[in-house]
PDB file of N, CA, C and O in Angstrom:
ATOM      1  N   UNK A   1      56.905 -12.730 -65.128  1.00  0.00           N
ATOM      2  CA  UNK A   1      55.811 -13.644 -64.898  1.00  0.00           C
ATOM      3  C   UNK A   1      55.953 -14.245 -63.513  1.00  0.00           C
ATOM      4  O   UNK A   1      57.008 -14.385 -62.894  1.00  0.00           O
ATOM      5  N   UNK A   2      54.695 -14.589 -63.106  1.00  0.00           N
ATOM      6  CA  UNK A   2      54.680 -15.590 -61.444  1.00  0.00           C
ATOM      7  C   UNK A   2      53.587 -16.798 -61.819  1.00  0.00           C
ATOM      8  O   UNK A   2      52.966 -17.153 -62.821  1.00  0.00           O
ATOM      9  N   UNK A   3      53.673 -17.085 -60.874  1.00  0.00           N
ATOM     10  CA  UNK A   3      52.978 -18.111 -60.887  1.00  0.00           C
ATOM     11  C   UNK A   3      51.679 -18.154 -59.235  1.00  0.00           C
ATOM     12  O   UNK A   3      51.944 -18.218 -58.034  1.00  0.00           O
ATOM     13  N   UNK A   4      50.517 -18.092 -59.867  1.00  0.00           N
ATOM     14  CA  UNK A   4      49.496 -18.581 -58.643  1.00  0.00           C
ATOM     15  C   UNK A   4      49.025 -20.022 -58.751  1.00  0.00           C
ATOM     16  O   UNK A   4      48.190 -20.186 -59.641  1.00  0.00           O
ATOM     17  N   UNK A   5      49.319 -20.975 -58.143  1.00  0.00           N
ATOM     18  CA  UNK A   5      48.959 -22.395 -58.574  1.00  0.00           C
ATOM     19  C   UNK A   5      49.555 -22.947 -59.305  1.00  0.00           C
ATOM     20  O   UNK A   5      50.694 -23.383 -59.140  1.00  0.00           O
ATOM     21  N   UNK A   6      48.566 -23.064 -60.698  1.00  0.00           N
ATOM     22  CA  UNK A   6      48.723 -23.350 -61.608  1.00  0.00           C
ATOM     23  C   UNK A   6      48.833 -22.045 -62.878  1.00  0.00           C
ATOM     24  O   UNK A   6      49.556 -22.090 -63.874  1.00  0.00           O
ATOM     25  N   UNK A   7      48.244 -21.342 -62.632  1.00  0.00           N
ATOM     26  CA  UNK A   7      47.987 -20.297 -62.895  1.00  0.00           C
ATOM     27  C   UNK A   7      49.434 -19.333 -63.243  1.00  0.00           C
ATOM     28  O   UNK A   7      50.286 -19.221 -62.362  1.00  0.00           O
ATOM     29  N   UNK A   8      49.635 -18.597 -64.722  1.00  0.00           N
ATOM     30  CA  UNK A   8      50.801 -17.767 -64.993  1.00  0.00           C
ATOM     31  C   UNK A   8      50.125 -16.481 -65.035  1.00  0.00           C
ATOM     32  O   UNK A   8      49.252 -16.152 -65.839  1.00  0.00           O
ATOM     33  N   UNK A   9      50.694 -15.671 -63.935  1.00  0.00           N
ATOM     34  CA  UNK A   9      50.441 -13.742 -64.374  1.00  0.00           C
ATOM     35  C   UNK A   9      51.656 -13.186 -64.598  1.00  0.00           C
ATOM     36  O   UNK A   9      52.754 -13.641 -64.278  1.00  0.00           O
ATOM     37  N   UNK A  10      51.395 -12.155 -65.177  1.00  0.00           N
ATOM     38  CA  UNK A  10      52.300 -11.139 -66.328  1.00  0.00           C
ATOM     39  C   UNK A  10      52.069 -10.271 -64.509  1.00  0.00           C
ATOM     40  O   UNK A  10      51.028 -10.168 -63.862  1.00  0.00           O
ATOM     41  N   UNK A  11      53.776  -9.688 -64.076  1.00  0.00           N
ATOM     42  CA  UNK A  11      54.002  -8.691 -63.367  1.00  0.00           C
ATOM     43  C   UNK A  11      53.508  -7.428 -63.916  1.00  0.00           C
ATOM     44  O   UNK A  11      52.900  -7.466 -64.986  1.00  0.00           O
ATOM     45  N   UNK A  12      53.705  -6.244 -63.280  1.00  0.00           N
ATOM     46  CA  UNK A  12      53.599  -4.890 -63.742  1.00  0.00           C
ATOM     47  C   UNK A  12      55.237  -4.993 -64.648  1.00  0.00           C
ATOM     48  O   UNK A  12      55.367  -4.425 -65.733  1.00  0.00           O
ATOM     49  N   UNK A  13      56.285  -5.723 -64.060  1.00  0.00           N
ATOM     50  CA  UNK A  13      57.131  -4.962 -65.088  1.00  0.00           C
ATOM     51  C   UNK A  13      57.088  -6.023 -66.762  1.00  0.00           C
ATOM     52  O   UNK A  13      57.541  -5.521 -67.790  1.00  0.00           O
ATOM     53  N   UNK A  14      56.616  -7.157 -66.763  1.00  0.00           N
ATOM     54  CA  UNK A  14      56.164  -7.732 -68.030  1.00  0.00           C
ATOM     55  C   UNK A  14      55.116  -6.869 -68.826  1.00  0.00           C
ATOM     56  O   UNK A  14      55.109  -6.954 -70.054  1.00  0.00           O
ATOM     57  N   UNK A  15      54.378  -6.179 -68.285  1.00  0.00           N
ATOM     58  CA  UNK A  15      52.902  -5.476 -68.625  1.00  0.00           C
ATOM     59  C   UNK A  15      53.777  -4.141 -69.403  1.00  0.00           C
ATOM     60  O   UNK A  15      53.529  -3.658 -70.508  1.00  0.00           O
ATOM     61  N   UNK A  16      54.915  -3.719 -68.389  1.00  0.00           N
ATOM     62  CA  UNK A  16      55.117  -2.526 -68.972  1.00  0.00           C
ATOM     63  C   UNK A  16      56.174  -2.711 -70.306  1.00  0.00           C
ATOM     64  O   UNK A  16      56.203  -2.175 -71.414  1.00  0.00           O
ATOM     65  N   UNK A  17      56.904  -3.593 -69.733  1.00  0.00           N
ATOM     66  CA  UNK A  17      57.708  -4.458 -71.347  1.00  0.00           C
ATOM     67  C   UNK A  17      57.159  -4.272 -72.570  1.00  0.00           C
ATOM     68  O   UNK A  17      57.599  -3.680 -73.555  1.00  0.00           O
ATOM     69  N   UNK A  18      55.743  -5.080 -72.316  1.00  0.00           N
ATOM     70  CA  UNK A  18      55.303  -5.623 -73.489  1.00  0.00           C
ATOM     71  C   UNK A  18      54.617  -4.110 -74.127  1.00  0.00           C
ATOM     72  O   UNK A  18      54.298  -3.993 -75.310  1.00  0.00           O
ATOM     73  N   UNK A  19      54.472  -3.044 -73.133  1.00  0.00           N
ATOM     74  CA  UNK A  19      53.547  -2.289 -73.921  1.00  0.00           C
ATOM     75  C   UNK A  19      54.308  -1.257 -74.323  1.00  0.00           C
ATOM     76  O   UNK A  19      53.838  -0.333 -74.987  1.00  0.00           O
ATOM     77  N   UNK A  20      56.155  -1.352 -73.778  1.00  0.00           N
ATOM     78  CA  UNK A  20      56.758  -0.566 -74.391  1.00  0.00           C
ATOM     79  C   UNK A  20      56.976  -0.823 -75.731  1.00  0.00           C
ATOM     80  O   UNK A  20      57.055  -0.074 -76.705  1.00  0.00           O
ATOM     81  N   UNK A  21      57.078  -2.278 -75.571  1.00  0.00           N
ATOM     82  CA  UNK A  21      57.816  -2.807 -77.297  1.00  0.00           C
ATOM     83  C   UNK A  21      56.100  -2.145 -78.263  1.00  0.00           C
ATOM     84  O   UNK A  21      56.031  -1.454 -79.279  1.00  0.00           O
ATOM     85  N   UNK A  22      55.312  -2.550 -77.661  1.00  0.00           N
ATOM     86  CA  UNK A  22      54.250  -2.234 -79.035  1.00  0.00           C
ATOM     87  C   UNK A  22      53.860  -0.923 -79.544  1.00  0.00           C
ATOM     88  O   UNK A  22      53.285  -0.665 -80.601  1.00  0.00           O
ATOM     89  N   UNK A  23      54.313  -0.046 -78.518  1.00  0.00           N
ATOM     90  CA  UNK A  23      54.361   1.246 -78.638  1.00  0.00           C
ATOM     91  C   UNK A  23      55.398   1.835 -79.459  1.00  0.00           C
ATOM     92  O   UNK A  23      55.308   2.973 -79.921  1.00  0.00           O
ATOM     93  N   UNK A  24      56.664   0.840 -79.694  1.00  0.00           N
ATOM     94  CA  UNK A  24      57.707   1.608 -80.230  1.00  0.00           C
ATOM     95  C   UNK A  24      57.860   1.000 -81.302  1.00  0.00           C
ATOM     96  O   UNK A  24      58.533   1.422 -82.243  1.00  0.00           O
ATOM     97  N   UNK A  25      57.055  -0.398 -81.260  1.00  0.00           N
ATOM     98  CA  UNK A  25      57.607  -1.253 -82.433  1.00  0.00           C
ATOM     99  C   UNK A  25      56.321  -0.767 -83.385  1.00  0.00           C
ATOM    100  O   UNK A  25      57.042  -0.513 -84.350  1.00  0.00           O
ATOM    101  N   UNK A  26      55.628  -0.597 -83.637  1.00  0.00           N
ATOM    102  CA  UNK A  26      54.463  -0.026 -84.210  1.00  0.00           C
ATOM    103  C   UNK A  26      53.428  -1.685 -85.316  1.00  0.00           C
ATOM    104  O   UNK A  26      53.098  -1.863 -86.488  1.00  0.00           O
ATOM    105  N   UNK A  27      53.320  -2.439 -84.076  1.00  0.00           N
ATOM    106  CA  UNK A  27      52.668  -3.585 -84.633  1.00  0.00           C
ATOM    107  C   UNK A  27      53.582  -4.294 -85.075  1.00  0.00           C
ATOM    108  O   UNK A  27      53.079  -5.398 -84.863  1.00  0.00           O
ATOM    109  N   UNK A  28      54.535  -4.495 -85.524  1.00  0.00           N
ATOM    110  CA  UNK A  28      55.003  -5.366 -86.094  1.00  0.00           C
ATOM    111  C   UNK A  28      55.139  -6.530 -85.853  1.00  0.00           C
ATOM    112  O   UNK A  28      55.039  -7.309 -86.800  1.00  0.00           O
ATOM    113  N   UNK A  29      55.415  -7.056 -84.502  1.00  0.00           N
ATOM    114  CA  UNK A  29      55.618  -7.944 -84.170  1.00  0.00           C
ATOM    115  C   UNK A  29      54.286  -8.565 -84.091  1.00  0.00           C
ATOM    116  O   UNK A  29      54.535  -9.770 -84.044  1.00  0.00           O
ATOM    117  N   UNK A  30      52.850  -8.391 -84.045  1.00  0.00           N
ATOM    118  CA  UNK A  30      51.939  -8.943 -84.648  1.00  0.00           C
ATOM    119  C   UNK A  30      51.245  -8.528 -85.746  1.00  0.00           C
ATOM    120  O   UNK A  30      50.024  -8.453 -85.877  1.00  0.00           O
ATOM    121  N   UNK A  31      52.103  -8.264 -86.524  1.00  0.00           N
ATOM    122  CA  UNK A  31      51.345  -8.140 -87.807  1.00  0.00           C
ATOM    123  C   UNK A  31      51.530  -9.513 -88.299  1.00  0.00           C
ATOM    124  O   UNK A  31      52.500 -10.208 -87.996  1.00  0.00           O
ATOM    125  N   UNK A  32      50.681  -9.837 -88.978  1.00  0.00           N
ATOM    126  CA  UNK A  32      50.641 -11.291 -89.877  1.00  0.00           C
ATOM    127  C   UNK A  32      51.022 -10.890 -90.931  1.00  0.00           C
ATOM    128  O   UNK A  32      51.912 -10.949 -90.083  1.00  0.00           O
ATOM    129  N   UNK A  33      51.323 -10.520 -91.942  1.00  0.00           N
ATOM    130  CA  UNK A  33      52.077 -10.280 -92.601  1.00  0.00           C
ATOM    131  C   UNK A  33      53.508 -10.780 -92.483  1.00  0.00           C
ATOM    132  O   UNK A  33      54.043 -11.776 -92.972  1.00  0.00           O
ATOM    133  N   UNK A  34      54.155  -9.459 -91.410  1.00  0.00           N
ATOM    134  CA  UNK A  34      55.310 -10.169 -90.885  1.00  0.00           C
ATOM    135  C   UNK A  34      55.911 -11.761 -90.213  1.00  0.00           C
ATOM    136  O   UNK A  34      56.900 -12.451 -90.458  1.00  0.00           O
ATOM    137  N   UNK A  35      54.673 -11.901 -89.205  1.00  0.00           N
ATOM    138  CA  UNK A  35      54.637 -13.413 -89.280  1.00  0.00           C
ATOM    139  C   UNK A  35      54.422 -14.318 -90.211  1.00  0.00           C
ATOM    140  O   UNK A  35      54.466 -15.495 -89.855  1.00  0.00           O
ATOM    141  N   UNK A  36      54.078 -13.934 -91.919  1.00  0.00           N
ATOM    142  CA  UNK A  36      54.016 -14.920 -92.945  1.00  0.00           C
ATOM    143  C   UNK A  36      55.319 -14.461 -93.591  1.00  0.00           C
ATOM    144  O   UNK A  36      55.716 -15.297 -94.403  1.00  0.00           O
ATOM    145  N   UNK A  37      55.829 -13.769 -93.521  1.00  0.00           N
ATOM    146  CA  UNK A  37      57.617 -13.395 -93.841  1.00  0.00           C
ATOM    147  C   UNK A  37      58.297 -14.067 -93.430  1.00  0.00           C
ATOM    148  O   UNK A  37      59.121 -14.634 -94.147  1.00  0.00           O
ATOM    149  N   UNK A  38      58.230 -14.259 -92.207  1.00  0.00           N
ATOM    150  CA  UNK A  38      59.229 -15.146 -91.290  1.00  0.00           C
ATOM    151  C   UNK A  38      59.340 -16.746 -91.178  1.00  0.00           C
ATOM    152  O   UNK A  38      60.137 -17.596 -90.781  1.00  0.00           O
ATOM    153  N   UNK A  39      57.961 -16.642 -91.812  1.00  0.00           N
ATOM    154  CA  UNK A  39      57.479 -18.563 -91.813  1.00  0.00           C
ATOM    155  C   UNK A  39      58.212 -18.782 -93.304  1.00  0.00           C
ATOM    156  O   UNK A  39      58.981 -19.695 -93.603  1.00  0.00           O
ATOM    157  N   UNK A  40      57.699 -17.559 -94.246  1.00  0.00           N
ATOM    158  CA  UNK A  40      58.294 -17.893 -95.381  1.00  0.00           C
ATOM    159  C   UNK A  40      59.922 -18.348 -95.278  1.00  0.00           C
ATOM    160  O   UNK A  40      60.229 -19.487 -95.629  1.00  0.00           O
ATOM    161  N   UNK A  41      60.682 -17.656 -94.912  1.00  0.00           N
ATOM    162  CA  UNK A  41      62.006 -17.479 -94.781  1.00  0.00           C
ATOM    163  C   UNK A  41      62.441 -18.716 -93.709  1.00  0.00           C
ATOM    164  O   UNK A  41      63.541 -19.248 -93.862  1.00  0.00           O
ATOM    165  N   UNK A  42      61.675 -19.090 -92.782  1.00  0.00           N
ATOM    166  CA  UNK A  42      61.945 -20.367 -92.401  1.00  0.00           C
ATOM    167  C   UNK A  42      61.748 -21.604 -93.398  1.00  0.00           C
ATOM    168  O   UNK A  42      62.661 -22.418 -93.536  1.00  0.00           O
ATOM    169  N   UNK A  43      60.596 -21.725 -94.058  1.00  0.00           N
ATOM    170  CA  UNK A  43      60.242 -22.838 -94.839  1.00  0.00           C
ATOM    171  C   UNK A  43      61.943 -22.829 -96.124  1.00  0.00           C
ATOM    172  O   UNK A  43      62.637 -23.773 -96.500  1.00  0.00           O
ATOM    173  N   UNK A  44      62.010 -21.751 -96.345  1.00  0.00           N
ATOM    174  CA  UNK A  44      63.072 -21.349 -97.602  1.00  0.00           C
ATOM    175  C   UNK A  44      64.457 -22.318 -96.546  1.00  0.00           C
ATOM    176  O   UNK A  44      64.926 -23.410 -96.868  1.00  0.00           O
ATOM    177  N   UNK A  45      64.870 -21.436 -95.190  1.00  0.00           N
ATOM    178  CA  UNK A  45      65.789 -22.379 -94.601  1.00  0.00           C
ATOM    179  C   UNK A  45      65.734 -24.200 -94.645  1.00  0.00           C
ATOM    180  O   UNK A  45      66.765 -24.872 -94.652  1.00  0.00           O
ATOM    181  N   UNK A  46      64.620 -24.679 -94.665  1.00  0.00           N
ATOM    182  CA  UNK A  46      64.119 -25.622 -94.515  1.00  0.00           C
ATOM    183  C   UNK A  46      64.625 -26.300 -95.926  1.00  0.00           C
ATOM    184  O   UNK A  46      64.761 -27.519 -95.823  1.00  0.00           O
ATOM    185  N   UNK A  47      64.842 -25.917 -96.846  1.00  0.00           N
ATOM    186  CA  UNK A  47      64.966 -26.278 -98.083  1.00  0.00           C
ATOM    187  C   UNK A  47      66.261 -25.810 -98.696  1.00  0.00           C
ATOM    188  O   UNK A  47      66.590 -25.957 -99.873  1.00  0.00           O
ATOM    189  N   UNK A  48      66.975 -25.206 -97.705  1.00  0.00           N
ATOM    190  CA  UNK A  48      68.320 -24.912 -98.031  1.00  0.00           C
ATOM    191  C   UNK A  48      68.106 -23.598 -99.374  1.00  0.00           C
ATOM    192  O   UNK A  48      68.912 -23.540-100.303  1.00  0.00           O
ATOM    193  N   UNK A  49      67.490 -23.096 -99.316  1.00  0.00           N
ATOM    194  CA  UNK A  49      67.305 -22.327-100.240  1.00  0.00           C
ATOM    195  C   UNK A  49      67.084 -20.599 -99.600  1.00  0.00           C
ATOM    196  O   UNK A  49      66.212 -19.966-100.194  1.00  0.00           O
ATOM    197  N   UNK A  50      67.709 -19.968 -98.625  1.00  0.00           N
ATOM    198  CA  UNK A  50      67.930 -19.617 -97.997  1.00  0.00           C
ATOM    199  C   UNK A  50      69.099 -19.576 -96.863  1.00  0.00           C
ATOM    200  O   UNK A  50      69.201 -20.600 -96.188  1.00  0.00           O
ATOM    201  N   UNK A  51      69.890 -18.627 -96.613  1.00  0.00           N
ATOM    202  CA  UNK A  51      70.587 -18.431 -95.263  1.00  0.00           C
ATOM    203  C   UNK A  51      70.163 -18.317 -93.673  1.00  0.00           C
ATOM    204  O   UNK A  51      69.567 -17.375 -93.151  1.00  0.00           O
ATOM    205  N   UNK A  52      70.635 -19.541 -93.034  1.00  0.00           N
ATOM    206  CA  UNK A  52      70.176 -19.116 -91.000  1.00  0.00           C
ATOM    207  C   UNK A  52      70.694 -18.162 -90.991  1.00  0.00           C
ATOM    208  O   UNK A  52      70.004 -17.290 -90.464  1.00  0.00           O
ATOM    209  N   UNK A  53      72.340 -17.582 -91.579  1.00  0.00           N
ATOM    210  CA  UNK A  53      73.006 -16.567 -90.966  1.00  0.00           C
ATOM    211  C   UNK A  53      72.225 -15.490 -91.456  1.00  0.00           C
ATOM    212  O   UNK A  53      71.758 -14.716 -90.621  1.00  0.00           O
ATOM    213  N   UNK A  54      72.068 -15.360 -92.286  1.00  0.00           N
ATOM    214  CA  UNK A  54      71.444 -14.221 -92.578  1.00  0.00           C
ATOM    215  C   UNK A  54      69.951 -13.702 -91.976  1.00  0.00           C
ATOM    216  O   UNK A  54      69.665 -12.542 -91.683  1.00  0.00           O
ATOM    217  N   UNK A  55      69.200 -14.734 -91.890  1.00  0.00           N
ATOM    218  CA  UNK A  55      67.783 -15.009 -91.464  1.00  0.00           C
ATOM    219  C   UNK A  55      68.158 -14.185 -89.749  1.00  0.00           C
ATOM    220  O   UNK A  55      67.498 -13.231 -89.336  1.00  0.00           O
ATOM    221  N   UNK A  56      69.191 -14.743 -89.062  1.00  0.00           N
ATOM    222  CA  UNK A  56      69.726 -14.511 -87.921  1.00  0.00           C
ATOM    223  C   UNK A  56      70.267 -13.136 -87.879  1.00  0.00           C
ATOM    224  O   UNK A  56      70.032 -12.459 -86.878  1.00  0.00           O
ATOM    225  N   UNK A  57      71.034 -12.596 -88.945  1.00  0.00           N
ATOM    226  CA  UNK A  57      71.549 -11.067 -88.809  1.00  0.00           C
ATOM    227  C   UNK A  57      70.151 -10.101 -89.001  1.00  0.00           C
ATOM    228  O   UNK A  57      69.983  -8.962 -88.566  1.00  0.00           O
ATOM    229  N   UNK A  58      69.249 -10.899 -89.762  1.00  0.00           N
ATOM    230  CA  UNK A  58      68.051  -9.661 -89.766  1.00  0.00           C
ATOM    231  C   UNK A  58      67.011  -9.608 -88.546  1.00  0.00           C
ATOM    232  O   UNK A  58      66.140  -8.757 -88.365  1.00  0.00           O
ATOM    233  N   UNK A  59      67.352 -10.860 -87.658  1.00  0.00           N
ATOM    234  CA  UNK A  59      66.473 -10.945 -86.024  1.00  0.00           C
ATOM    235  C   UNK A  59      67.122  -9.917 -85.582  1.00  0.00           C
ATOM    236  O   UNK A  59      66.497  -8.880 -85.360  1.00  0.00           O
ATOM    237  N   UNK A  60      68.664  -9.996 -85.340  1.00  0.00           N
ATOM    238  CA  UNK A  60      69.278  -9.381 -84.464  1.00  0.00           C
ATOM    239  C   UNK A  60      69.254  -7.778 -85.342  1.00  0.00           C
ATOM    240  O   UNK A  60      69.439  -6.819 -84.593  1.00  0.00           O
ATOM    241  N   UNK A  61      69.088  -7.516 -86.513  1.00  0.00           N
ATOM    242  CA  UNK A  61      68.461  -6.198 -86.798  1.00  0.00           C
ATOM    243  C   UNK A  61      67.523  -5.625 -85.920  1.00  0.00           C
ATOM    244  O   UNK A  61      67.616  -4.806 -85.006  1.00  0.00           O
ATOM    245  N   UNK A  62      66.140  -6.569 -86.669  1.00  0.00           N
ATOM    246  CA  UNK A  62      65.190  -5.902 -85.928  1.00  0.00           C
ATOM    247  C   UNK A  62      64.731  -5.882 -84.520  1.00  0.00           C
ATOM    248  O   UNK A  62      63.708  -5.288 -84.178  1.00  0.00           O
ATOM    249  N   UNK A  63      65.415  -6.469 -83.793  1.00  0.00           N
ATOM    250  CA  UNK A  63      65.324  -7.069 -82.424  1.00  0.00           C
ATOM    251  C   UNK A  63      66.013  -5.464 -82.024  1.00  0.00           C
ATOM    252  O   UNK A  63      65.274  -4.628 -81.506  1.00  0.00           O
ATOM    253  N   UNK A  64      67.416  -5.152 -82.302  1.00  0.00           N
ATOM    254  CA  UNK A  64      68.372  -3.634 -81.978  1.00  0.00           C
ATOM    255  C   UNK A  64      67.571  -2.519 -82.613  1.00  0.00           C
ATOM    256  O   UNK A  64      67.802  -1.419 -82.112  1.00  0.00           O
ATOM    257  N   UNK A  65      66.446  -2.538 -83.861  1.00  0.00           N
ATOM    258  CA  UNK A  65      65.506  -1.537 -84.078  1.00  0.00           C
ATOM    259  C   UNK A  65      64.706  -1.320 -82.977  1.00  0.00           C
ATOM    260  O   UNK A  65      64.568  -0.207 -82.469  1.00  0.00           O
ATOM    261  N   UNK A  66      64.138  -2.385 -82.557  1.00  0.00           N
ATOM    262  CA  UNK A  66      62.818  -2.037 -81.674  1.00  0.00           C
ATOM    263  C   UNK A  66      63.608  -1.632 -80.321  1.00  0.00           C
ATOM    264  O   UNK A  66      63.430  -0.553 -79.755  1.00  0.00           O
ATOM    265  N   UNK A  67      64.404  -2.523 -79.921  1.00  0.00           N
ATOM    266  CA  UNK A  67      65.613  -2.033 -78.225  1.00  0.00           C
ATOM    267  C   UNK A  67      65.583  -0.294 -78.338  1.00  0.00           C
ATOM    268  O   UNK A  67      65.193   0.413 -77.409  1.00  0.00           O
ATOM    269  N   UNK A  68      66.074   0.237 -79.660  1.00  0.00           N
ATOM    270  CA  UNK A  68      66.570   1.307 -80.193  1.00  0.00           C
ATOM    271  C   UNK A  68      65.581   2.246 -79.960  1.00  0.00           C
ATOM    272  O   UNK A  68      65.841   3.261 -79.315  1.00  0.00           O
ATOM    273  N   UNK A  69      64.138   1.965 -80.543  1.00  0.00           N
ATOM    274  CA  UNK A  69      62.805   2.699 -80.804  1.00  0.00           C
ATOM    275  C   UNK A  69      62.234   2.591 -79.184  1.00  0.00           C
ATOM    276  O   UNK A  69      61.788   3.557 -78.565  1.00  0.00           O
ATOM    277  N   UNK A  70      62.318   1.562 -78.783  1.00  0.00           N
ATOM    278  CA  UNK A  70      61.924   1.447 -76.780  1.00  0.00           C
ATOM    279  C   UNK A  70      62.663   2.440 -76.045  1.00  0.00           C
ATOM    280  O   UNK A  70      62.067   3.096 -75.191  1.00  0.00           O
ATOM    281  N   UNK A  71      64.140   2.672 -76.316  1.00  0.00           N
ATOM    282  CA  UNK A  71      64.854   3.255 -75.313  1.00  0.00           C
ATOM    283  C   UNK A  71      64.498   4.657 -75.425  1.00  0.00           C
ATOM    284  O   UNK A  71      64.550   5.474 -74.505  1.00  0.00           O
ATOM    285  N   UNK A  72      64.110   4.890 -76.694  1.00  0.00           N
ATOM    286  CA  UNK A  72      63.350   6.453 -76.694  1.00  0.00           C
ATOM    287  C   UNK A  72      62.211   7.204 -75.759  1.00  0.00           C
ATOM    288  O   UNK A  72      61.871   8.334 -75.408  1.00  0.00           O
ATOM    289  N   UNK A  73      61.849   5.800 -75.592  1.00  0.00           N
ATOM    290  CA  UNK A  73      60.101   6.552 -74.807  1.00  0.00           C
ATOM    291  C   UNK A  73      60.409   6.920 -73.625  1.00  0.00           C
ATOM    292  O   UNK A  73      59.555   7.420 -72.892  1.00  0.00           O
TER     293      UNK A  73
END
């Protein structure tokens, strides 16, 4: 990202980032669905009725899936 002014633009290499991850990640990261998974599983932390560590080992899952599925293209 830069900055004109006030103003934030996405570089060519943010542009190409973002369109590697969606290409490899196959929506997921905006699927709503998944974003009502994650809220779920936060609200559950929230209430102690749930694990951070665990909540945390499955980011760093899917975070090394998609790295994994990017480095392919």
């Amino acid at each position: 990202m830069s900055y004109k002014g006030k103003s934030l633009l996405i570089t060519d290499k943010g542009k190409f980032i973002i369109e590697t991850i969606r290409e490899a990640d196959n929506k997921s990261l905006t699927s709503v669905e998944y974003t009502a998974e994650w809220e779920k599983r936060l609200n559950l932390i929230a209430n102690n009725q749930y694990s951070p560590q665990e909540f945390m080992l499955n980011v760093k899952k899917f975070t090394k899936a998609i790295i994994n599925e990017a480095s392919k293209m």
